[in-house]
PDBQT receptor file of N, H, CA, C and O in Angstrom, charges set to zero:
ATOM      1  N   UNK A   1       8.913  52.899 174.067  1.00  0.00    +0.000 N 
ATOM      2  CA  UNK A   1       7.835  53.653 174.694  1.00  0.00    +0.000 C 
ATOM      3  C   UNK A   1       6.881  54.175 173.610  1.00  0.00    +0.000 C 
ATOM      4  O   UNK A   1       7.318  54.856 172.683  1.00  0.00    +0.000 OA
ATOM      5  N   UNK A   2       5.698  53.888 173.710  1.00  0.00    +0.000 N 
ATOM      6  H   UNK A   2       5.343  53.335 174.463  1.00  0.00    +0.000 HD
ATOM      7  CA  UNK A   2       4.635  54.145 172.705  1.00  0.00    +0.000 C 
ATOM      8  C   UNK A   2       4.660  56.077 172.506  1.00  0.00    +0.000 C 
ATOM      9  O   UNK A   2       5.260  56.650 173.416  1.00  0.00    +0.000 OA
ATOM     10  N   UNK A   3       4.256  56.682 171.771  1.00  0.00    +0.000 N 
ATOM     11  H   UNK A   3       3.769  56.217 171.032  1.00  0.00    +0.000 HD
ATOM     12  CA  UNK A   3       4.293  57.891 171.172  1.00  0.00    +0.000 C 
ATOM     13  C   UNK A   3       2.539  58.518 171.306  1.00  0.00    +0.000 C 
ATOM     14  O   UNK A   3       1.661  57.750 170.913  1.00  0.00    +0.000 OA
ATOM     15  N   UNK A   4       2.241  59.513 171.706  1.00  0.00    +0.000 N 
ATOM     16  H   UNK A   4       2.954  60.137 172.025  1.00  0.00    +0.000 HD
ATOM     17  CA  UNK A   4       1.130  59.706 171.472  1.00  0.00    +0.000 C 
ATOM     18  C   UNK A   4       0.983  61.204 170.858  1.00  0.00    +0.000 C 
ATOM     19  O   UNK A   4       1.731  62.122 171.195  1.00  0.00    +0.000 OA
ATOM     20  N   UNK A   5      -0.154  61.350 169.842  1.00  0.00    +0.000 N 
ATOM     21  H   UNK A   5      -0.762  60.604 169.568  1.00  0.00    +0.000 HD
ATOM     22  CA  UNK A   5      -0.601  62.614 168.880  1.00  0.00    +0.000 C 
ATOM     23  C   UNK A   5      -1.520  63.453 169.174  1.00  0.00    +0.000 C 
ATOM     24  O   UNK A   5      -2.559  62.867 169.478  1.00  0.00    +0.000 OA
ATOM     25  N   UNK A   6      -1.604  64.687 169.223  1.00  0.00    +0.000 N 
ATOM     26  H   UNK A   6      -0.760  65.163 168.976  1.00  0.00    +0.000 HD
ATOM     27  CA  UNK A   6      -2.274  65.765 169.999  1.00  0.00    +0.000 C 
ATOM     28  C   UNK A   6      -3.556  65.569 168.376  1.00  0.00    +0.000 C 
ATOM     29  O   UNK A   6      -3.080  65.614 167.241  1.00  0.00    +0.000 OA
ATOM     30  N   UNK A   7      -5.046  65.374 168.594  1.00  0.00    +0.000 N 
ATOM     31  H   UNK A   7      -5.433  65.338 169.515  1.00  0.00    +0.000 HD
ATOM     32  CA  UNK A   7      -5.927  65.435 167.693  1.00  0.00    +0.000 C 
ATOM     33  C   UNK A   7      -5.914  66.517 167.183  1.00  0.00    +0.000 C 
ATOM     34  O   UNK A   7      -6.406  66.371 166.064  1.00  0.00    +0.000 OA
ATOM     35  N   UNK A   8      -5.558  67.835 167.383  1.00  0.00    +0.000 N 
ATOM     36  H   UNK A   8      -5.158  67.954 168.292  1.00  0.00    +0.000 HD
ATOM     37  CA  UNK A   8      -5.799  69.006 167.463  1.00  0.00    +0.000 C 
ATOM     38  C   UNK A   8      -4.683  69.277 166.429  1.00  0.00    +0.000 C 
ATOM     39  O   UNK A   8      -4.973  69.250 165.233  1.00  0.00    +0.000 OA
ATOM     40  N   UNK A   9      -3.881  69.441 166.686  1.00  0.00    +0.000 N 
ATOM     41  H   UNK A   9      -3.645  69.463 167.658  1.00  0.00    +0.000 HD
ATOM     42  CA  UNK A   9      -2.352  70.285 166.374  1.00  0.00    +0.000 C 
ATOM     43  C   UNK A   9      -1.467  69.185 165.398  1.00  0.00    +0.000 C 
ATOM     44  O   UNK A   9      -0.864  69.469 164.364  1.00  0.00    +0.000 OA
ATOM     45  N   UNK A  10      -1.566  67.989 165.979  1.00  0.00    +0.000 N 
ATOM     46  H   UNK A  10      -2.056  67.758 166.819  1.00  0.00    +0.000 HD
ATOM     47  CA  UNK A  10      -0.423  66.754 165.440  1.00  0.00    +0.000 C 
ATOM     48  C   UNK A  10       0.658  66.841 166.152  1.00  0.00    +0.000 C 
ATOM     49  O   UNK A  10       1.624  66.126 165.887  1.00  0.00    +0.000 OA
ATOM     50  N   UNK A  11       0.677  67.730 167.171  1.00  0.00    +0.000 N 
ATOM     51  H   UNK A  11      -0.108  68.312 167.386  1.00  0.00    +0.000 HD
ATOM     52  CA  UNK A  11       2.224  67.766 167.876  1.00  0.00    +0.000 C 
ATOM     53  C   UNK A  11       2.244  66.043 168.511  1.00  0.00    +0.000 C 
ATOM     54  O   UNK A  11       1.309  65.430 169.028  1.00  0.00    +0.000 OA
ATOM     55  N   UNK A  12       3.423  65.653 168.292  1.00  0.00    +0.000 N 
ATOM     56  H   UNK A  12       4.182  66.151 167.872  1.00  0.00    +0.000 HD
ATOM     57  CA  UNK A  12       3.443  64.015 168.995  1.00  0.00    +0.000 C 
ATOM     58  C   UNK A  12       4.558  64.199 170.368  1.00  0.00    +0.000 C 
ATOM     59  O   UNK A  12       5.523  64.960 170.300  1.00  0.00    +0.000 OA
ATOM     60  N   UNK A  13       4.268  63.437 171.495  1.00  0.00    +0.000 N 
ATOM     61  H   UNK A  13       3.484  62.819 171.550  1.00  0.00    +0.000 HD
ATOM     62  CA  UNK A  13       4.564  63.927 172.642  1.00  0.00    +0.000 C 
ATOM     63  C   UNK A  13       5.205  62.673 172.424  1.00  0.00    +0.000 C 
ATOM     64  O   UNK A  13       4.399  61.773 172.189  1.00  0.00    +0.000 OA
ATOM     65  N   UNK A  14       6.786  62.223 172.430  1.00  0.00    +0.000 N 
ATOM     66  H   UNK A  14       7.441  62.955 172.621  1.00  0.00    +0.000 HD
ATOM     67  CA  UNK A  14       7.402  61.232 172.365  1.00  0.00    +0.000 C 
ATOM     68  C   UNK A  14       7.919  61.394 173.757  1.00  0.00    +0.000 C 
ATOM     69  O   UNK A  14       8.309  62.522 174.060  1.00  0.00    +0.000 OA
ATOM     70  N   UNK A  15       7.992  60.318 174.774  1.00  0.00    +0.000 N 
ATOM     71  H   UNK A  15       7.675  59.402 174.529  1.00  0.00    +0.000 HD
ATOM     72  CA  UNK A  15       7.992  59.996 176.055  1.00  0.00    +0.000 C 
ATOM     73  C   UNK A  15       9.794  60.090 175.956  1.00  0.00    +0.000 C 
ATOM     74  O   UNK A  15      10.375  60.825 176.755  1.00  0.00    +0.000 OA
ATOM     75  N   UNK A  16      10.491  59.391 175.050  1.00  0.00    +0.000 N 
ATOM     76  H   UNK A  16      10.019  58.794 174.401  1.00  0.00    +0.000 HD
ATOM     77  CA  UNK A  16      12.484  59.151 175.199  1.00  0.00    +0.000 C 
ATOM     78  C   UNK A  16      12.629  60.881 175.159  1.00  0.00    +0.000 C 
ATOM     79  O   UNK A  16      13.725  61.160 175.646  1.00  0.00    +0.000 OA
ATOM     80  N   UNK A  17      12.249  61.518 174.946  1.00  0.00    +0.000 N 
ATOM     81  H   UNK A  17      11.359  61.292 174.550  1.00  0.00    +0.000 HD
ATOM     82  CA  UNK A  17      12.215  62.898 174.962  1.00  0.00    +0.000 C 
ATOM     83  C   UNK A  17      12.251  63.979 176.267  1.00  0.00    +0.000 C 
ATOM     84  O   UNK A  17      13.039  64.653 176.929  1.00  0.00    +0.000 OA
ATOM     85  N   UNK A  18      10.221  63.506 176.097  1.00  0.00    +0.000 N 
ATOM     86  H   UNK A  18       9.580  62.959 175.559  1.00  0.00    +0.000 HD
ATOM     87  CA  UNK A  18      10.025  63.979 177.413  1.00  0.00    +0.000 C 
ATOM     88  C   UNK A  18       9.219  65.549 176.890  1.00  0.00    +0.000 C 
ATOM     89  O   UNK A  18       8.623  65.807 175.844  1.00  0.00    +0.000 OA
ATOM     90  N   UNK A  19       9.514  66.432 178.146  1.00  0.00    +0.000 N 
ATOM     91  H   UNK A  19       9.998  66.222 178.996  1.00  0.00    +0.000 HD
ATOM     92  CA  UNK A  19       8.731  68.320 177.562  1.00  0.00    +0.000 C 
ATOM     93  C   UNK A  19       9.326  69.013 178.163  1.00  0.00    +0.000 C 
ATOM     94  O   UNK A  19       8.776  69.815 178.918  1.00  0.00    +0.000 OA
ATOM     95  N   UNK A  20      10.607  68.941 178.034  1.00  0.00    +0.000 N 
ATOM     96  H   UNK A  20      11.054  68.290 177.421  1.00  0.00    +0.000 HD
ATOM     97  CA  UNK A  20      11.561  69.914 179.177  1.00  0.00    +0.000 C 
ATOM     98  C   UNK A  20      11.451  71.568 179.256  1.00  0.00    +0.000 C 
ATOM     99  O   UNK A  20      12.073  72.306 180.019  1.00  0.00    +0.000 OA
ATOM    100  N   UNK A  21      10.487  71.930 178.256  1.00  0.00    +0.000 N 
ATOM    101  H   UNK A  21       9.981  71.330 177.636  1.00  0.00    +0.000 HD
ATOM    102  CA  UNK A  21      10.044  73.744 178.408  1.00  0.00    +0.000 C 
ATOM    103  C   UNK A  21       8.810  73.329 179.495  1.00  0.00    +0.000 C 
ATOM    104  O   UNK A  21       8.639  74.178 180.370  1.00  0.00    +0.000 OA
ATOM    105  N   UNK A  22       8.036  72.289 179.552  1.00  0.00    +0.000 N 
ATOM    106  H   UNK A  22       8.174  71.600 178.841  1.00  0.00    +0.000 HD
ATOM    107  CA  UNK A  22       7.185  72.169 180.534  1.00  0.00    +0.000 C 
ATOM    108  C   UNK A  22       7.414  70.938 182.027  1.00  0.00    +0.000 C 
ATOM    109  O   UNK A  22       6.634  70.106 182.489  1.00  0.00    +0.000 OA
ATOM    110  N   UNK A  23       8.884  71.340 182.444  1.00  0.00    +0.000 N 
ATOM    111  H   UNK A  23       9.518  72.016 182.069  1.00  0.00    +0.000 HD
ATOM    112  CA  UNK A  23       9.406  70.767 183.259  1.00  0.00    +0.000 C 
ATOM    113  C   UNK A  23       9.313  69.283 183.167  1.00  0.00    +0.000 C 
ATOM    114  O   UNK A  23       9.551  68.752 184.251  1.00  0.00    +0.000 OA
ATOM    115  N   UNK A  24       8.948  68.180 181.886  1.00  0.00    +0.000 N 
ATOM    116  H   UNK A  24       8.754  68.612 181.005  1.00  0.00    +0.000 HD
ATOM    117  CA  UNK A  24       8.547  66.744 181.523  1.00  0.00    +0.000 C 
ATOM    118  C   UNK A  24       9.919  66.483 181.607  1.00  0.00    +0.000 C 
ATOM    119  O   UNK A  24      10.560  66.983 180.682  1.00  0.00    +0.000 OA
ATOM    120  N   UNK A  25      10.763  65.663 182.683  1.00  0.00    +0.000 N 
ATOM    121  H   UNK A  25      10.243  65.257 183.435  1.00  0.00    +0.000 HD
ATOM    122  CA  UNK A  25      12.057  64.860 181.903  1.00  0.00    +0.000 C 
ATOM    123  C   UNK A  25      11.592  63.819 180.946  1.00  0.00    +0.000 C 
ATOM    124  O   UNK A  25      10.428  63.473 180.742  1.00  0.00    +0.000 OA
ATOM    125  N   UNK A  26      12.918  63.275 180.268  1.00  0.00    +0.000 N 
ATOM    126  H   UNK A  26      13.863  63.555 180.434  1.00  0.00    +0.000 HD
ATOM    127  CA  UNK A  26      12.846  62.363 179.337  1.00  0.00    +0.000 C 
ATOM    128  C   UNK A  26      12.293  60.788 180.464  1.00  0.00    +0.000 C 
ATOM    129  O   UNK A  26      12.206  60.683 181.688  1.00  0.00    +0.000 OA
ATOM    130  N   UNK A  27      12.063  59.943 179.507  1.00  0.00    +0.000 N 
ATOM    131  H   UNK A  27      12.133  60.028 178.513  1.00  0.00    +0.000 HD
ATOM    132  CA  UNK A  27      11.598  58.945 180.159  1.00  0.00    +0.000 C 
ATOM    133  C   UNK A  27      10.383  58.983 180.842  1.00  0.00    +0.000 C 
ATOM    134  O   UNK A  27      10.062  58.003 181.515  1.00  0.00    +0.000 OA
ATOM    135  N   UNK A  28       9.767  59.811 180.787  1.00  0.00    +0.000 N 
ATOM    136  H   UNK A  28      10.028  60.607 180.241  1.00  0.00    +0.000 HD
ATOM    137  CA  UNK A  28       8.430  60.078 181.478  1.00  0.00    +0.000 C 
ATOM    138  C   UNK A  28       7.165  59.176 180.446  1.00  0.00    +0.000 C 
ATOM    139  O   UNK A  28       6.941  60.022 179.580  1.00  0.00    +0.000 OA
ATOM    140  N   UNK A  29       6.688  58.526 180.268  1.00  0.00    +0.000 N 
ATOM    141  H   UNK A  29       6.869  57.839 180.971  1.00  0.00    +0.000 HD
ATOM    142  CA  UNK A  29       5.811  58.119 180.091  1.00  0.00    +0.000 C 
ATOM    143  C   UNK A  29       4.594  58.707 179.854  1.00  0.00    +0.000 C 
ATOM    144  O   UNK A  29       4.279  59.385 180.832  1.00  0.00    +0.000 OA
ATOM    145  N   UNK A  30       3.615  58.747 178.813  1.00  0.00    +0.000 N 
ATOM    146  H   UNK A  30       3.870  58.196 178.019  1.00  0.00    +0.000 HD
ATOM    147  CA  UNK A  30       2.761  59.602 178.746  1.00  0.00    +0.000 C 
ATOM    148  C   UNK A  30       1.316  59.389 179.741  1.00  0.00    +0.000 C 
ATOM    149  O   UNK A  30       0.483  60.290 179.836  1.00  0.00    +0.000 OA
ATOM    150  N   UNK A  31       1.150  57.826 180.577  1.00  0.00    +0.000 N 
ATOM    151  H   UNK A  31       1.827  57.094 180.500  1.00  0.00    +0.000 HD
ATOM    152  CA  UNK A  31       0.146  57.573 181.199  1.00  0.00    +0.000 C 
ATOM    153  C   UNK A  31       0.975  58.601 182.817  1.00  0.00    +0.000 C 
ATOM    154  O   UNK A  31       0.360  58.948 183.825  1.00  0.00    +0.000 OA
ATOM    155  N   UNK A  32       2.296  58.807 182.547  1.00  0.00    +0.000 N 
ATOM    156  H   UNK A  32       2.796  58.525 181.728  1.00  0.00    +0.000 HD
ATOM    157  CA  UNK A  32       2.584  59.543 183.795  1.00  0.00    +0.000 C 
ATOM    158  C   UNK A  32       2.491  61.129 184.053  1.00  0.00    +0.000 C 
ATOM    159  O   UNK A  32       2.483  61.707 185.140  1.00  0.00    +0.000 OA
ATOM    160  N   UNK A  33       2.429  61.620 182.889  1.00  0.00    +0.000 N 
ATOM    161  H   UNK A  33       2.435  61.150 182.006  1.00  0.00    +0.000 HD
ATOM    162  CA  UNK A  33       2.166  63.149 182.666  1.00  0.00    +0.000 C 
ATOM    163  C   UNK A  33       1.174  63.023 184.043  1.00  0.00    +0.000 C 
ATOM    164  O   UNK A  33       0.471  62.115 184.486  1.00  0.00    +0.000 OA
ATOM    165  N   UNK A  34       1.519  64.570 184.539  1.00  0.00    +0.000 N 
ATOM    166  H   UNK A  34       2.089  65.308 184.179  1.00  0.00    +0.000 HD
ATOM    167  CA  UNK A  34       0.405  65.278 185.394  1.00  0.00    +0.000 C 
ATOM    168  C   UNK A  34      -0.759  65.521 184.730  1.00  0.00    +0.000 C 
ATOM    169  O   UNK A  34      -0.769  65.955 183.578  1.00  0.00    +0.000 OA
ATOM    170  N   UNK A  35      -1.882  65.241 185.450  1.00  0.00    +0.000 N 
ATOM    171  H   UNK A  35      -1.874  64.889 186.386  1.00  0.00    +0.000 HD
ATOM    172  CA  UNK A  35      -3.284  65.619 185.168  1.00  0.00    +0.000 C 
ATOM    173  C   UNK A  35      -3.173  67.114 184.309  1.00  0.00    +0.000 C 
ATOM    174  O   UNK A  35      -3.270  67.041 183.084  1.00  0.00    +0.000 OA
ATOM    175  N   UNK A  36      -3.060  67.869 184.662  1.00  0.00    +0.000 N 
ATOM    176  H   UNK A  36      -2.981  67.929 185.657  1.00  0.00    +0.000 HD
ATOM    177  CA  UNK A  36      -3.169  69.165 184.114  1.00  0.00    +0.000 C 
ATOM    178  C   UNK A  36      -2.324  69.351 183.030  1.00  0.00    +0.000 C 
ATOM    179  O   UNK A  36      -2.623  70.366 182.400  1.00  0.00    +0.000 OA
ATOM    180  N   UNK A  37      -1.319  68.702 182.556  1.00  0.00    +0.000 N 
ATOM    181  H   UNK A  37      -1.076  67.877 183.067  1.00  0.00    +0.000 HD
ATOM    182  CA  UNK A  37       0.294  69.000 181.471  1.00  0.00    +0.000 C 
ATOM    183  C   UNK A  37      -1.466  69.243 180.273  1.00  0.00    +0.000 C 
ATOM    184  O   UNK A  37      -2.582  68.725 180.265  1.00  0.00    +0.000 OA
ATOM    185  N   UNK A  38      -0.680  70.411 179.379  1.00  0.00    +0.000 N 
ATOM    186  H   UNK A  38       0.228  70.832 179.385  1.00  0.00    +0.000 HD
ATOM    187  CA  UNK A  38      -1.274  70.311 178.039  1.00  0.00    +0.000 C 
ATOM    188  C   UNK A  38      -0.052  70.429 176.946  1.00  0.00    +0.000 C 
ATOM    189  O   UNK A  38       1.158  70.635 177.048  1.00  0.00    +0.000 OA
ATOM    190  N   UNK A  39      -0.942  70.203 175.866  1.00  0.00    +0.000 N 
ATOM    191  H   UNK A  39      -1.924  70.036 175.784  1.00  0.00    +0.000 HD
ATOM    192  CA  UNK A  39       0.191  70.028 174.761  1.00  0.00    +0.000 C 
ATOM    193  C   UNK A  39       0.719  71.663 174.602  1.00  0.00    +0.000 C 
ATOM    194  O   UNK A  39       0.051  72.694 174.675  1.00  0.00    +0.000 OA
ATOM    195  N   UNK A  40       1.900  71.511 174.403  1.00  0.00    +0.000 N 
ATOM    196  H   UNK A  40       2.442  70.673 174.343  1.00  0.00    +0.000 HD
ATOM    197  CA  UNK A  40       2.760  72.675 174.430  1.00  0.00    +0.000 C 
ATOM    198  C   UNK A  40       2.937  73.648 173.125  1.00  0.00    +0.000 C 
ATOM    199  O   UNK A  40       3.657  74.638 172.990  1.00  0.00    +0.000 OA
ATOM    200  N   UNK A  41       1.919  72.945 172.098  1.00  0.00    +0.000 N 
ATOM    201  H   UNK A  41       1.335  72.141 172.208  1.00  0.00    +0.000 HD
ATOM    202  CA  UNK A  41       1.755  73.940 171.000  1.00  0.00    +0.000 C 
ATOM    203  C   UNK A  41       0.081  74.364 171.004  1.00  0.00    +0.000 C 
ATOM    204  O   UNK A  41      -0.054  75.526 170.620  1.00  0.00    +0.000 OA
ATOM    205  N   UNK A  42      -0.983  73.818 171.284  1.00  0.00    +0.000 N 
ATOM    206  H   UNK A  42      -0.874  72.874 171.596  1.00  0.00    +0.000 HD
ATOM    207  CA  UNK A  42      -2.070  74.110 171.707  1.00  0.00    +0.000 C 
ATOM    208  C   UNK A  42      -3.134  74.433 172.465  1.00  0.00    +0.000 C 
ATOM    209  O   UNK A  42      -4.203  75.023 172.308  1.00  0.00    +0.000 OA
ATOM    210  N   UNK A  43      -2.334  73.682 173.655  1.00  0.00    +0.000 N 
ATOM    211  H   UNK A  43      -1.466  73.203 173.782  1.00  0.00    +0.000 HD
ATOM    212  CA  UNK A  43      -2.884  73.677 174.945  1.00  0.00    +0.000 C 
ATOM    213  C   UNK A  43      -4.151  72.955 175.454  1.00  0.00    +0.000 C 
ATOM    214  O   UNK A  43      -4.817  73.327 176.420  1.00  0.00    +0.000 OA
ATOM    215  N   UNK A  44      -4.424  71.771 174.605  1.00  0.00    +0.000 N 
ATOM    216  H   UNK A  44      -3.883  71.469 173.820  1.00  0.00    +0.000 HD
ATOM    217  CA  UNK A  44      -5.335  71.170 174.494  1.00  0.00    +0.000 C 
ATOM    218  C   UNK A  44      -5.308  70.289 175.725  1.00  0.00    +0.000 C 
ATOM    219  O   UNK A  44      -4.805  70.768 176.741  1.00  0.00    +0.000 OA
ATOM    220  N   UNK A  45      -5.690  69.311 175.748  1.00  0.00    +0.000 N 
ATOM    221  H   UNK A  45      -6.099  68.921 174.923  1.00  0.00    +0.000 HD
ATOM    222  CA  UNK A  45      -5.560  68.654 177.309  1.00  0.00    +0.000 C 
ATOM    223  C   UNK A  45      -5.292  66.927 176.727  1.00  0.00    +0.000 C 
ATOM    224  O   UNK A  45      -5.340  66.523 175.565  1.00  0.00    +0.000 OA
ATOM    225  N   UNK A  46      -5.014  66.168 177.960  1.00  0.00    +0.000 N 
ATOM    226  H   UNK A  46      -4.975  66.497 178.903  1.00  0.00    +0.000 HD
ATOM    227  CA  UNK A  46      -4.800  64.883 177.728  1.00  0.00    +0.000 C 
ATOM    228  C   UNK A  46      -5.121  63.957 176.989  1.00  0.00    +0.000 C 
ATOM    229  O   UNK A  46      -4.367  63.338 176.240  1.00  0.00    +0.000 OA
ATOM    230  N   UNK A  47      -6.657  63.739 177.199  1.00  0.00    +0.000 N 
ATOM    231  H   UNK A  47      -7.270  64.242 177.808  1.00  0.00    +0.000 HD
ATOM    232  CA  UNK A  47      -8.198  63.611 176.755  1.00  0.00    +0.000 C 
ATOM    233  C   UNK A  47      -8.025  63.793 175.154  1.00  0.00    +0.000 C 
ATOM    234  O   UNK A  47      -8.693  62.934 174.579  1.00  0.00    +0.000 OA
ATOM    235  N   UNK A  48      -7.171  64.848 174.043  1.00  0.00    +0.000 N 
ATOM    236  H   UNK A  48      -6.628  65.546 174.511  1.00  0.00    +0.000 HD
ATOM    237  CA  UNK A  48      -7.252  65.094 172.791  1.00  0.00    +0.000 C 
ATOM    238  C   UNK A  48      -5.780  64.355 172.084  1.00  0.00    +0.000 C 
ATOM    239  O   UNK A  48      -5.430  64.604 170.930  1.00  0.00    +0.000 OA
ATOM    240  N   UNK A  49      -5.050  63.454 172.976  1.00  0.00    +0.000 N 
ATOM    241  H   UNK A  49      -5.334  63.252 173.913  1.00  0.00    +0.000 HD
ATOM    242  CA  UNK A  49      -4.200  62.649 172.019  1.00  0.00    +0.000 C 
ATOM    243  C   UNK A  49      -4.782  61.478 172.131  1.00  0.00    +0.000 C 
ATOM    244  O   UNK A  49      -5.482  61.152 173.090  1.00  0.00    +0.000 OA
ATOM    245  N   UNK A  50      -4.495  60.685 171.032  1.00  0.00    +0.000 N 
ATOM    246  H   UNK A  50      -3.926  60.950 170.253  1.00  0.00    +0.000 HD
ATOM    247  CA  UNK A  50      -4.004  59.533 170.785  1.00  0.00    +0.000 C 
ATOM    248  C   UNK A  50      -2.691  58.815 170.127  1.00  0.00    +0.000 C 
ATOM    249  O   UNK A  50      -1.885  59.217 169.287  1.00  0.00    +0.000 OA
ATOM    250  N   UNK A  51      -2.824  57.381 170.972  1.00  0.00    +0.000 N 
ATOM    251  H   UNK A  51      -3.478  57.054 171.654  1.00  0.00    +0.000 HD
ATOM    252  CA  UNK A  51      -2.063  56.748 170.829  1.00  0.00    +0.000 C 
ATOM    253  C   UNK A  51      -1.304  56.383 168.812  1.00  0.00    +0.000 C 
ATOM    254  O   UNK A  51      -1.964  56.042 167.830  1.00  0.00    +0.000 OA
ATOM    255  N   UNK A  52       0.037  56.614 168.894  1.00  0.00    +0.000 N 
ATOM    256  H   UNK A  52       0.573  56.890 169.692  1.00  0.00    +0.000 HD
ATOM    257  CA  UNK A  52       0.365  56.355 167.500  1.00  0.00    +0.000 C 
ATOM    258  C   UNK A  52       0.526  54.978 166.981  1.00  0.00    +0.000 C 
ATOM    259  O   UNK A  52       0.804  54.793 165.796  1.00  0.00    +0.000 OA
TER     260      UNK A  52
């Protein structure tokens, strides 16, 4: 599963993981995140990662 990087912060949102302080199970996919999920150290929005 591809990895993607918050432009902002560098936090990398690895999908085998997941964001379980922001209810994300593992296996979630990052094209599956909810519209609204932001990164959990900045709060930046979808729109500011890219792909690693």
């Amino acid at each position: 599963m591809t990895k993607y990087k918050c432009d902002i912060c560098g936090y990398v949102y690895d999908p085998e993981i997941g964001d379980s302080d922001n209810g994300i199970e593992a296996g979630t996919s990052f094209e599956n995140l909810p519209d609204d999920w932001v990164c959990p150290i900045c709060a930046t929005s979808k729109e500011d990662f890219s792909k690693e």
